[in-house]
Backbone as numpy.savetxt, mean C-alpha at the origin, in Angstrom:
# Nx Ny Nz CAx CAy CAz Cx Cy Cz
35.55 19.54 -12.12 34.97 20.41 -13.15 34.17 21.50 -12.45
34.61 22.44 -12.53 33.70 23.78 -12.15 32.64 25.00 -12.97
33.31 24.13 -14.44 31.91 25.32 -15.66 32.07 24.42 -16.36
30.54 24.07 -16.90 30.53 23.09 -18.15 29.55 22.99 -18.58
29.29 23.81 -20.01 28.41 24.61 -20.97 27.89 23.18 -22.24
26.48 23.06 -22.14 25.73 22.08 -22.76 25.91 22.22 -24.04
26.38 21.21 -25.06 26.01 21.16 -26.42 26.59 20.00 -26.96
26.96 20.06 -28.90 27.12 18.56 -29.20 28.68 19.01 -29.61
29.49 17.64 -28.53 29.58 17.52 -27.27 29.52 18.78 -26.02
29.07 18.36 -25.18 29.63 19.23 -24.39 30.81 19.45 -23.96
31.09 20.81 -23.23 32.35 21.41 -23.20 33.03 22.04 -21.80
33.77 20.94 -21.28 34.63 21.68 -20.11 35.34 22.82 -19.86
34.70 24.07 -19.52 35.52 25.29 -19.72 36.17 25.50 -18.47
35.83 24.97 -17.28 36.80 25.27 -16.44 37.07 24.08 -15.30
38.46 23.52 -15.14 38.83 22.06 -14.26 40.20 22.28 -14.10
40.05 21.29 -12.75 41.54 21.09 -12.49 41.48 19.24 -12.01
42.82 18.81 -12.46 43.27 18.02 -12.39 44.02 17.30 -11.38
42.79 16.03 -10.97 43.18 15.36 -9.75 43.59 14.26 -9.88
45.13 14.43 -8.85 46.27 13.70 -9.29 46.16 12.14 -7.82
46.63 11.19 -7.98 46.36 10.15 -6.84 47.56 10.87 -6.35
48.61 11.43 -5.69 48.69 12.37 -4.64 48.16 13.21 -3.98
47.65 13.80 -5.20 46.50 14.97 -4.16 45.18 14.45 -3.67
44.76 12.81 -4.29 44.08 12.60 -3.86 43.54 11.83 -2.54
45.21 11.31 -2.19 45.64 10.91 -0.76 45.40 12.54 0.13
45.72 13.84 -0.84 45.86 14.52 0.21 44.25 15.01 0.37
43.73 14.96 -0.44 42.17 15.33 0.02 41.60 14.37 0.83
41.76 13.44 0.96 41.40 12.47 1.93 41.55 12.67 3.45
42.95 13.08 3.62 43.22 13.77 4.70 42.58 14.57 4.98
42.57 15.78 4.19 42.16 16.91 5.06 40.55 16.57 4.36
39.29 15.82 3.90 38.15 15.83 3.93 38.02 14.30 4.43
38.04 14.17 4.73 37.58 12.13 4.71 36.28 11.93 4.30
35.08 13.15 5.02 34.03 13.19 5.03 33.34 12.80 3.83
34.46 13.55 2.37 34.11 13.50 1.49 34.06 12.20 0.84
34.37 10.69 1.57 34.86 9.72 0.96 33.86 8.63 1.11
33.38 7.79 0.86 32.59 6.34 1.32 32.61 5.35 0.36
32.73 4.13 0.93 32.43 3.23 0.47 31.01 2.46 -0.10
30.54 1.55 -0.92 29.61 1.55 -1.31 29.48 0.12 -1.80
28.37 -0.88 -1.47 28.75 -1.95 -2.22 27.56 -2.19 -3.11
27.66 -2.48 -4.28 26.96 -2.64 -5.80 26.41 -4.03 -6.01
25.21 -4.45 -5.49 24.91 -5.64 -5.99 23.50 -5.95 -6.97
24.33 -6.91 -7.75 22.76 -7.07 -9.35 22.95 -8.13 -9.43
22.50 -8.79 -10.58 22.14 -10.09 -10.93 22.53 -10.14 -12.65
23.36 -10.74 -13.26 23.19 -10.90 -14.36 22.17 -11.54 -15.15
22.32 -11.51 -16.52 21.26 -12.54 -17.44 21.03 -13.54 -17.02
21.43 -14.32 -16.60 22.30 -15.37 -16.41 21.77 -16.29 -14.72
21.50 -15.00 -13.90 20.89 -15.29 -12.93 21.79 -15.04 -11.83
23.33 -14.94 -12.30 24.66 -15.28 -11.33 24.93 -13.62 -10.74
25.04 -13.83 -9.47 25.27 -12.86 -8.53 26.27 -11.83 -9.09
26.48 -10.40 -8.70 27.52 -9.56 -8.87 27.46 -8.89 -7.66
28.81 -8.71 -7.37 29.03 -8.09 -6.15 30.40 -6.65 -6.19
30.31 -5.88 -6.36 31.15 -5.01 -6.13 31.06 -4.19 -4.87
32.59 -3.60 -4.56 32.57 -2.62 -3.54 33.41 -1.09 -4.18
33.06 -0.50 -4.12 33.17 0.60 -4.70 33.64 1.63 -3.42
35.13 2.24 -3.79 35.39 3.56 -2.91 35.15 4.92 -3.92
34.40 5.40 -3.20 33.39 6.80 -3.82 34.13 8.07 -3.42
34.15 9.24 -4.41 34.08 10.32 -3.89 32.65 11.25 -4.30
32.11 11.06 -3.39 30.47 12.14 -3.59 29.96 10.50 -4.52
29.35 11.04 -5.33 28.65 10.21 -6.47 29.87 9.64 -7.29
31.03 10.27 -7.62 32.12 9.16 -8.28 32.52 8.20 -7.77
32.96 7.35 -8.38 33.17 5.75 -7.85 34.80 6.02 -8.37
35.85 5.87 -7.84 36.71 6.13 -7.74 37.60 4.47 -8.31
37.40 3.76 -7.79 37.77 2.26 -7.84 36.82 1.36 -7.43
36.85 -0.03 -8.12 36.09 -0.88 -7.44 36.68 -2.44 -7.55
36.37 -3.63 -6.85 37.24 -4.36 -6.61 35.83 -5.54 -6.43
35.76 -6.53 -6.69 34.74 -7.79 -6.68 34.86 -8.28 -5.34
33.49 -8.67 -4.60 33.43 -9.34 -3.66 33.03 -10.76 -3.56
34.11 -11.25 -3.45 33.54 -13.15 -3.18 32.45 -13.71 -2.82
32.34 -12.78 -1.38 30.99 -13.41 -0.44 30.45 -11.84 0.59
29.47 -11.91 0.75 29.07 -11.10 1.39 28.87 -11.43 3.02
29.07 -10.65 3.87 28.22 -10.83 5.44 27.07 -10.23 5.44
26.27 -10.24 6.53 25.42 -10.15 6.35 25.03 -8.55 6.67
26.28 -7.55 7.52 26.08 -5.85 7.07 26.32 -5.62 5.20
26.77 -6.59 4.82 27.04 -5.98 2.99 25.73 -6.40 2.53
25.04 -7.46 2.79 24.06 -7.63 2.40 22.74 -6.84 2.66
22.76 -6.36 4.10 21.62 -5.29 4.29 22.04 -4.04 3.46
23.48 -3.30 3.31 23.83 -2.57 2.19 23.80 -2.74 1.38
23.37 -4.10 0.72 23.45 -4.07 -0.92 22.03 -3.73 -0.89
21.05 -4.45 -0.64 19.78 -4.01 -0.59 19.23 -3.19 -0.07
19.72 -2.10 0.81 18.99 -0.80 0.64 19.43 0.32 -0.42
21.01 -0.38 -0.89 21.19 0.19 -2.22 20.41 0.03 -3.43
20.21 -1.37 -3.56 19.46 -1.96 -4.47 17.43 -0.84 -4.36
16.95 -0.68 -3.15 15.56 -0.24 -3.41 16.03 1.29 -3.37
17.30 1.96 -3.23 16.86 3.02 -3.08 16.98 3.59 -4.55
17.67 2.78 -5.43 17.81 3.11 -6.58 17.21 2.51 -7.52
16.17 1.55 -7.41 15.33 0.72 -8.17 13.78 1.24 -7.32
13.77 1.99 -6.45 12.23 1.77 -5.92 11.52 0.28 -4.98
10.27 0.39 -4.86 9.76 -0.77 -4.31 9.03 -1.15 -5.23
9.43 -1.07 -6.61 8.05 -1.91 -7.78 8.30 -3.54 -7.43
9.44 -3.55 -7.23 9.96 -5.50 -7.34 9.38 -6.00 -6.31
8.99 -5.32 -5.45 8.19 -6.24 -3.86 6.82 -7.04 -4.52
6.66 -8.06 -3.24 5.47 -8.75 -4.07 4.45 -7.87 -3.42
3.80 -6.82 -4.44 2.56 -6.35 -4.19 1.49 -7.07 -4.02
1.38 -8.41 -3.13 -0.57 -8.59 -3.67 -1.11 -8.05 -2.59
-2.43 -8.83 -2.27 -3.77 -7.73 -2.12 -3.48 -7.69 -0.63
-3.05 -8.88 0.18 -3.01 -8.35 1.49 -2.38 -7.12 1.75
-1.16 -7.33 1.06 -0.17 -6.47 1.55 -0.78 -4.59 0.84
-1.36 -4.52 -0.07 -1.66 -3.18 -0.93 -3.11 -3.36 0.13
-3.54 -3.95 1.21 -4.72 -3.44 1.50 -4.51 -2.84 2.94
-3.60 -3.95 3.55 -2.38 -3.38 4.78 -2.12 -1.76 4.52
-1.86 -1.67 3.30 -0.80 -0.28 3.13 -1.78 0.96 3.18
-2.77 0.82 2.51 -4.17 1.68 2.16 -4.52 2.27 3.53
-4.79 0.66 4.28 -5.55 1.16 5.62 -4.33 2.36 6.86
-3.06 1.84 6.45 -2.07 2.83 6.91 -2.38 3.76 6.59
-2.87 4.14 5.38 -2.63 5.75 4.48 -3.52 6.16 5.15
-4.43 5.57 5.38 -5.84 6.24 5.50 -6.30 6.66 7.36
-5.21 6.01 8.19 -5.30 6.27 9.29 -4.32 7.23 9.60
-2.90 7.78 8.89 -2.04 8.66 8.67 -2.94 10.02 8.59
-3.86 9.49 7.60 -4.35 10.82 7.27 -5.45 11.70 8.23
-6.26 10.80 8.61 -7.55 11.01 9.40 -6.84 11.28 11.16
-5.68 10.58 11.84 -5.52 10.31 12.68 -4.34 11.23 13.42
-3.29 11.77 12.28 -2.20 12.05 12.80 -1.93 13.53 12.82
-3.35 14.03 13.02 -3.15 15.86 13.78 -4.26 15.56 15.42
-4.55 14.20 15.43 -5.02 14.26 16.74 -3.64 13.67 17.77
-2.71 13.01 17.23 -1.61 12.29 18.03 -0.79 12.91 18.44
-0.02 12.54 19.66 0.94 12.94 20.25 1.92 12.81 19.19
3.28 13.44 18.78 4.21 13.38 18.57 4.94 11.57 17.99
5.20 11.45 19.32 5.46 10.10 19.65 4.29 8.93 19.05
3.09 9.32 18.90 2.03 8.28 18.36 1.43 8.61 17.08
2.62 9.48 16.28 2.03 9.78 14.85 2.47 8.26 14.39
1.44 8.09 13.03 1.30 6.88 12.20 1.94 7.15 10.79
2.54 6.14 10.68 3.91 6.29 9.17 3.82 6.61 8.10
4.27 7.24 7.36 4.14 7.79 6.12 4.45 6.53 5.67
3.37 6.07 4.61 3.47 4.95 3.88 3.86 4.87 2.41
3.98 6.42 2.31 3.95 6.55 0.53 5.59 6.15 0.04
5.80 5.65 -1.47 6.50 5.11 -1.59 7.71 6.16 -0.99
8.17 7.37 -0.48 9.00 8.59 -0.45 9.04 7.49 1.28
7.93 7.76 1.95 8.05 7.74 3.19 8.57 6.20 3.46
8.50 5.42 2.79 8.59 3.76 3.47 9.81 3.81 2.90
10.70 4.71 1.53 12.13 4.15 1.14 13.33 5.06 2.38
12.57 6.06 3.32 13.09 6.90 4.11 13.96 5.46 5.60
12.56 4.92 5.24 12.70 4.13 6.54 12.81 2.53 6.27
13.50 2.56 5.21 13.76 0.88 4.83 14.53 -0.05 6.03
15.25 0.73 7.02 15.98 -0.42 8.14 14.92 -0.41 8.96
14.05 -0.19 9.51 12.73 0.13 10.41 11.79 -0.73 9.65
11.37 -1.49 8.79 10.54 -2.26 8.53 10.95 -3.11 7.16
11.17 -3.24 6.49 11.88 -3.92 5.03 12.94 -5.12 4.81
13.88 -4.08 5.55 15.10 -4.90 5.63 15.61 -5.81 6.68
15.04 -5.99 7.62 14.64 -6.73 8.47 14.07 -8.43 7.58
13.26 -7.91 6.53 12.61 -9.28 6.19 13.11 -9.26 5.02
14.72 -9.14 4.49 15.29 -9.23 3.77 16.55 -10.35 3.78
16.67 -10.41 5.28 18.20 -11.12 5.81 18.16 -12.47 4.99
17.12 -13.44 4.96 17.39 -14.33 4.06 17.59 -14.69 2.51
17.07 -13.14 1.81 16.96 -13.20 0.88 18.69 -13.18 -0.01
18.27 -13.86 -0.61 20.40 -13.61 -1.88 20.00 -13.59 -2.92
18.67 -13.13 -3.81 18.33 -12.95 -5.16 17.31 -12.59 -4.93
17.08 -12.37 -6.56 15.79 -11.13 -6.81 14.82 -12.49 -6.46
14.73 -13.67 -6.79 13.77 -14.26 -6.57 13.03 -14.34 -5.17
14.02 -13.97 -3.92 13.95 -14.38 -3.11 12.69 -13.20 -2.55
12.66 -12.29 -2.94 11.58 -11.11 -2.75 10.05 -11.56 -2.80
10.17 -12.50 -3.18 8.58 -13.10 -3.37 8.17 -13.31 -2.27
9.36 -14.29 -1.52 9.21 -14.76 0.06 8.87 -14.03 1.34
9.01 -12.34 0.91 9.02 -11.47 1.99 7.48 -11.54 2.35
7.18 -11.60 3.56 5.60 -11.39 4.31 5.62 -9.67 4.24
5.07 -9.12 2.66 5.31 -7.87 3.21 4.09 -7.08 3.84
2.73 -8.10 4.05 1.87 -6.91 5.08 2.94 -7.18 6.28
3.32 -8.23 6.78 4.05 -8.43 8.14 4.81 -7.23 8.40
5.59 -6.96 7.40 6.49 -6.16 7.22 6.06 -4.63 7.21
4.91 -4.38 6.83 4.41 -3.40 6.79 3.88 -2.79 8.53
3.11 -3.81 8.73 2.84 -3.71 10.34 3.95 -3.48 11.49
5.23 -4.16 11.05 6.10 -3.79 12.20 6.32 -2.23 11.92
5.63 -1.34 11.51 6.35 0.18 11.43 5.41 0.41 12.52
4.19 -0.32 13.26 3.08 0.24 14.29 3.56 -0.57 15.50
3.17 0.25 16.37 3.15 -0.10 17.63 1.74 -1.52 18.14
1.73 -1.94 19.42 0.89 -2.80 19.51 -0.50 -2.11 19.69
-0.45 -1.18 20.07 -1.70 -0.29 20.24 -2.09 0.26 19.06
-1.08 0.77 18.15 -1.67 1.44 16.85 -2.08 -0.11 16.30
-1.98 -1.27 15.67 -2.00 -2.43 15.52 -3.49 -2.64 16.06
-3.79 -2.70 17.25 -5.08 -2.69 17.50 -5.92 -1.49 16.75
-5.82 -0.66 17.17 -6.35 0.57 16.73 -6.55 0.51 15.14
-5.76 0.05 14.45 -6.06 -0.51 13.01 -7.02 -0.87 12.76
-7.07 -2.29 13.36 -7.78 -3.37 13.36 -9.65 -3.32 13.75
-9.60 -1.74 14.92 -10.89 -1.69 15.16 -11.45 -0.30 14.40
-10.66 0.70 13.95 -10.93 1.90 12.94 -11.61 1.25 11.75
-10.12 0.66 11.30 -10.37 0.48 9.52 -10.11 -1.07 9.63
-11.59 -1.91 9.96 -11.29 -3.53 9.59 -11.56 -4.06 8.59
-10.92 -4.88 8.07 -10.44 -5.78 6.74 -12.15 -6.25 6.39
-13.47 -5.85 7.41 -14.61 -7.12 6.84 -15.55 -6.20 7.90
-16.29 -6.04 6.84 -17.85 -5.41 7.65 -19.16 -6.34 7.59
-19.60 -6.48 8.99 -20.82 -7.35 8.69 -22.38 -6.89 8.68
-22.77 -7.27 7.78 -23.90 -6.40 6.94 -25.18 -6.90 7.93
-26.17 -6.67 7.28 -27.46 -6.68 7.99 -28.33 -8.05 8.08
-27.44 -8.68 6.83 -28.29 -10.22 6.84 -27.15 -11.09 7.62
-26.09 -10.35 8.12 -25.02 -11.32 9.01 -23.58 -11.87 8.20
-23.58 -11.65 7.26 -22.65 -12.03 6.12 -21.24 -11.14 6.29
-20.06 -11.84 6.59 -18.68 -10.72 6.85 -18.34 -10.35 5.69
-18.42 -9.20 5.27 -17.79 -9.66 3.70 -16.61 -8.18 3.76
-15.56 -8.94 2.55 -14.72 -8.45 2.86 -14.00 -6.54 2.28
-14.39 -5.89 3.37 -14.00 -4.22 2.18 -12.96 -4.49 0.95
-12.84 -3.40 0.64 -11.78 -3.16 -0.55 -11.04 -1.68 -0.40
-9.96 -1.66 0.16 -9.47 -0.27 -0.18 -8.70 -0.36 -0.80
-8.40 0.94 -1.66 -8.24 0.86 -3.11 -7.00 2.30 -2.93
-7.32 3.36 -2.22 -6.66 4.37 -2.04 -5.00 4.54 -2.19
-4.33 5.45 -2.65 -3.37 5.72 -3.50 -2.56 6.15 -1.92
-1.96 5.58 -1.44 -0.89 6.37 -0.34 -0.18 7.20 -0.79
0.37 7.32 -2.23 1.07 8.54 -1.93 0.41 9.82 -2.45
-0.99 9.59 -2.46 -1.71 10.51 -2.36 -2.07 11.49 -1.67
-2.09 12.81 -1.00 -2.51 12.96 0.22 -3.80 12.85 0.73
-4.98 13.48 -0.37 -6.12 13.41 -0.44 -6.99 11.96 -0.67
-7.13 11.36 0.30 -7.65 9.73 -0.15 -9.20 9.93 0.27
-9.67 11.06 0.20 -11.29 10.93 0.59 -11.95 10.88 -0.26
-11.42 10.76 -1.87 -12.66 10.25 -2.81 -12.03 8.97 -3.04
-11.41 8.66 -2.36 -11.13 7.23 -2.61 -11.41 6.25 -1.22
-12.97 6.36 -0.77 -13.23 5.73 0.09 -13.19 3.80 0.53
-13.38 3.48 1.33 -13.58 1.70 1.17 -14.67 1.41 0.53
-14.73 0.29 -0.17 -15.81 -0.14 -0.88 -16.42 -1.53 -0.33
-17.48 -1.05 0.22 -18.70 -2.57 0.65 -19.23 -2.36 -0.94
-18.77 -3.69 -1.30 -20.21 -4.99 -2.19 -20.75 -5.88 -2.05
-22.47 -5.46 -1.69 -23.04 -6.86 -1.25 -24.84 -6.49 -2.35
-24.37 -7.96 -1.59 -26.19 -7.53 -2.87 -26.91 -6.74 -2.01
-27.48 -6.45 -2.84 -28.99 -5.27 -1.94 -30.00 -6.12 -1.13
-29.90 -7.08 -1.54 -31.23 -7.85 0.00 -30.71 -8.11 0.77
-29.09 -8.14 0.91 -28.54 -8.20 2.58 -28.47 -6.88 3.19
-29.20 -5.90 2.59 -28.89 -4.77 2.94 -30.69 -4.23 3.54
-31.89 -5.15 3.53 -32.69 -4.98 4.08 -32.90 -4.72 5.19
-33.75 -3.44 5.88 -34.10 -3.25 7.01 -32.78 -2.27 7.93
-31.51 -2.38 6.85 -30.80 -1.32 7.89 -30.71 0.11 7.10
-30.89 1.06 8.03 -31.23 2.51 7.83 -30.51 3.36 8.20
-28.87 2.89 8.38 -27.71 3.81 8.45 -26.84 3.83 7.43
-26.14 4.72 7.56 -24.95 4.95 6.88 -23.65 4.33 7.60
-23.06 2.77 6.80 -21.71 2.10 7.44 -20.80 3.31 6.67
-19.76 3.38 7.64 -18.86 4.31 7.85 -17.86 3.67 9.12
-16.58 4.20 8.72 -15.11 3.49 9.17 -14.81 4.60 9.84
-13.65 4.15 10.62 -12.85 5.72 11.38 -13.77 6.37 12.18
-14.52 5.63 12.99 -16.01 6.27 14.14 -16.58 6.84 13.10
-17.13 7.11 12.07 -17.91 7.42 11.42 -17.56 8.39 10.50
-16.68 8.91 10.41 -15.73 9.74 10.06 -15.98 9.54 8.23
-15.61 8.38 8.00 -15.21 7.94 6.36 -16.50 7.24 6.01
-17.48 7.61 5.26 -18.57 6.41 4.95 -18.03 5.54 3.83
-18.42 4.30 3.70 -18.49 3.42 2.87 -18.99 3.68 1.64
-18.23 3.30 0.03 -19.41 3.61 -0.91 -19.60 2.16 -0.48
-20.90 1.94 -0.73 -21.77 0.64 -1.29 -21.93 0.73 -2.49
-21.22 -0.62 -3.08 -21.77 -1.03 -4.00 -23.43 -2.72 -3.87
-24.22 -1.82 -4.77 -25.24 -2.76 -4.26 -25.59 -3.49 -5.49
-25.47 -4.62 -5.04 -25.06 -5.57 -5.93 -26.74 -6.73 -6.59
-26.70 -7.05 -7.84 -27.80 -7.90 -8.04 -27.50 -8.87 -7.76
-28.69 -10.29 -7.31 -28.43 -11.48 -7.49 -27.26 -12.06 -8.35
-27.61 -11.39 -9.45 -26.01 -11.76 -10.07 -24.70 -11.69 -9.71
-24.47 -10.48 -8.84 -23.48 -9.13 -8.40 -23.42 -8.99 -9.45
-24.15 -8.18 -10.30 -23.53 -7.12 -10.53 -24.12 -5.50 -9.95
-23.45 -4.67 -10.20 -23.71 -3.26 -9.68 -25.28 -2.67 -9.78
-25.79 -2.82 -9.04 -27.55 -1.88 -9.49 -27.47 -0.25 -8.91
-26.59 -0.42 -7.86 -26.50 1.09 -7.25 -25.23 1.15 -6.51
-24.15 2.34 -6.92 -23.30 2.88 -5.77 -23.81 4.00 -4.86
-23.66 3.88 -4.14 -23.81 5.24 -3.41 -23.12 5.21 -1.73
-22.87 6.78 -0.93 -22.42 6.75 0.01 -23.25 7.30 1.27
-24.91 7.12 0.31 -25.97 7.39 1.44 -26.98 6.71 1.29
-26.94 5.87 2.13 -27.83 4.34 1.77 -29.16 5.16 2.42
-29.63 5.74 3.35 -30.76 6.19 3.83 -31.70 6.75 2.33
-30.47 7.62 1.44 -31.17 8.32 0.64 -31.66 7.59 -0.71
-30.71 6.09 -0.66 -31.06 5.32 -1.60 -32.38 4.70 -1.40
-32.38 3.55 -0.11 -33.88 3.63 0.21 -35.26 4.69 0.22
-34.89 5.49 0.16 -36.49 6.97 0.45 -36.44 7.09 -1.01
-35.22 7.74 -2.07 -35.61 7.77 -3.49 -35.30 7.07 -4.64
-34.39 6.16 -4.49 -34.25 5.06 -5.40 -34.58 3.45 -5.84
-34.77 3.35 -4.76 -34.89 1.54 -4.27 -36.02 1.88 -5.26
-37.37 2.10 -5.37 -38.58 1.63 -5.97 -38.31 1.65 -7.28
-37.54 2.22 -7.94 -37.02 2.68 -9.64 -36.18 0.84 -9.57
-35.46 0.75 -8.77 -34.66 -0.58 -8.62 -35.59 -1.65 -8.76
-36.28 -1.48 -7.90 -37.50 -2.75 -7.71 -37.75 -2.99 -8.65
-38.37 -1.73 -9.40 -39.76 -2.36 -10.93 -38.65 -2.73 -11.73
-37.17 -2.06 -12.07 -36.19 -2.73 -13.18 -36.37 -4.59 -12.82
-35.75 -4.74 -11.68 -35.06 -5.77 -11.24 -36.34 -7.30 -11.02
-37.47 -6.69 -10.16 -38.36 -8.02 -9.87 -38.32 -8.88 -10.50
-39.19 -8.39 -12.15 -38.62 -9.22 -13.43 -38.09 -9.85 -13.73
-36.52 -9.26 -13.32 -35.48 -9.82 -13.86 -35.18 -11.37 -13.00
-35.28 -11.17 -12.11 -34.92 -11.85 -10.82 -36.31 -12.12 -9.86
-37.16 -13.21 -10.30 -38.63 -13.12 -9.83 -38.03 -14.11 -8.47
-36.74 -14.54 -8.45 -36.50 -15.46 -7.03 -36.38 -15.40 -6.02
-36.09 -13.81 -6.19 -35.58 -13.37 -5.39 -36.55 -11.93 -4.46
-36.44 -11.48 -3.24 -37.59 -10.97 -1.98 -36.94 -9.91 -2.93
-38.43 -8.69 -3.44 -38.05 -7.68 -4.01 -39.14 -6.86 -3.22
-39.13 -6.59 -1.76 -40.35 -6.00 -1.48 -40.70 -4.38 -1.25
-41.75 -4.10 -1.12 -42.42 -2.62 -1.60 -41.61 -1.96 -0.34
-41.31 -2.45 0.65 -40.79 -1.63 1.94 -39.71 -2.52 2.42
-38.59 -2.29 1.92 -37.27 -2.69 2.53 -36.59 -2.64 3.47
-37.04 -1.26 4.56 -36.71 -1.39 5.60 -37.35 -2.04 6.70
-38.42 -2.46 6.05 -39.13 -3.60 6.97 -38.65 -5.17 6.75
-37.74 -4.97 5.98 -38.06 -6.61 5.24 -36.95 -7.59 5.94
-36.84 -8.36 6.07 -35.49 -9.34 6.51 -34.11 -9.69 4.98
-33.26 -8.87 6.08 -32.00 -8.94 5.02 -32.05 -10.31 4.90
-31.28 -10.83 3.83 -31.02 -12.55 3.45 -30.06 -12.24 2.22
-29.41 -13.17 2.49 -28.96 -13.88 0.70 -29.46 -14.80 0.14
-30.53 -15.41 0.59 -31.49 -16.81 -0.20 -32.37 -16.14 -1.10
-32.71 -17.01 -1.61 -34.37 -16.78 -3.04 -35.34 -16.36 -2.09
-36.60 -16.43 -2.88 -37.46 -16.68 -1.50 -38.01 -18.16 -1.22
-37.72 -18.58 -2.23 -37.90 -20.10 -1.87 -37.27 -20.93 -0.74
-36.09 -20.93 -0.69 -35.14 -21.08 0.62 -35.79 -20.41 1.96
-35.88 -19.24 1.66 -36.84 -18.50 2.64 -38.02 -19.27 3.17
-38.85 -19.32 2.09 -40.05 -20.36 2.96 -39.56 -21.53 3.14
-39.12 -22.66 2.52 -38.41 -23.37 3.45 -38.11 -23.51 4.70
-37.28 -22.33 5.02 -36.25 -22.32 6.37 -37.16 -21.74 7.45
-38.70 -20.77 6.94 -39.57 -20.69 7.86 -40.73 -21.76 8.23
């Protein structure tokens, strides 16, 4: 079809007609134009489908059922399968979406200082379906159903796109657990959108209560200092009493507005007039005298 003008129905105004002679003879003289393709889904039912399909461009020309697959039809069915379904079906949980974040976020900050050779991966869903034999499909070989996707280790999977050095370098930039001032590891949260480009209002999030946060007078910050932390500062309860991404400025003008709300509320707990003097803890103060 070479003109074909939109309406109800639409209308073929200009084609020619391809005959299975001529289409042996286009084969010949294009081959290029030809590929094979194999089609695999799952019915209602749960029971496998397997087709192989000879294509011209995007037409499927013929197709013919496959019994059993090897295991090249099977890495082809499934990069067919995500490139045309996406990566929603992967098991997203938190390791793996926190794995991916800390990628984004070292992509972004890291990869106009790198050599060529030591740029860090585009993680966004565009960049990881580019490179599905390089990290994905690899931890696919056992899989033969949709169920089987659950099974994939996909931070594992995510990590083999880094080298052993970027891998380190991860690990000491942007680590999974910051330890606060009363000694407590607790664990960040990144939250950031990879296929975002801009992830700097979408910083990591420390939540800890505010009395483990006694006596320190910096600003925690990731990436050599580069990215600060919001803090969330948390009540005895946890819940939220203050975010912010300048703890110096919270202590000098807010903490005392905090104090007079909170003492009250929470008489168990060390609510004192000068916090940067005070000893971070997570105990009452009862525990406190106790343990002194």
């Amino acid at each position: 079809i070479a003109d074909i003008s939109g309406g109800q129905p639409d209308r073929i105004r200009l084609a020619a007609t391809l005959h299975s002679n001529s289409m042996a003879s286009l084969q010949e003289i294009a081959p290029q134009l030809f590929s094979e393709r194999t089609e695999i889904g799952w019915n209602d039912s749960g029971q496998l489908k397997a087709l192989r399909h000879q294509c011209l461009g995007q037409l499927i020309l013929n197709s013919k059922p496959l019994p059993a697959l090897s295991a090249a039809d099977w890495q082809q069915a499934w990069r067919d399968y995500f490139m045309q379904r996406g990566l929603s079906d992967l098991p997203w949980q938190d390791d793996a979406n926190t794995v991916r974040s800390r990628m984004a976020l070292a992509a972004q900050y890291l990869n106009h200082n790198s050599a060529e050779t030591d740029q860090w991966p585009d993680v966004s869903d565009q960049g990881l379906l580019q490179r599905l034999d390089d990290w994905l499909l690899p931890f696919c070989d056992n899989a033969r159903n949709l169920r089987d996707l659950n099974k994939i280790a996909l931070a594992d999977a995510l990590l083999s796109l880094l080298s052993w050095e970027q891998q380190q370098q991860l690990a000491q930039l942007l680590p999974t657990h910051w330890q606060v001032a009363s000694g407590s590891r607790i664990e960040l949260q990144y939250s950031n959108d990879p296929n975002r480009q801009d992830t700097q209002d979408q910083p990591p999030v420390l939540a800890v209560k505010l009395q483990e946060m006694f006596g320190y007078e910096g600003q925690p910050a990731v990436l050599n200092g580069r990215l600060p932390l919001l803090i969330h500062l948390l009540s005895p309860a946890r819940r939220p009493l203050q975010v912010t991404r300048d703890l110096p400025h919270f202590w000098r003008n807010t903490y005392a507005e905090v104090r007079k709300d909170m003492r009250g509320r929470y008489p168990k707990h060390p609510w004192p007039e000068d916090p940067l003097s005070a000893e971070a803890t997570a105990l009452t103060k009862r525990a406190l005298s106790k343990r002194q």
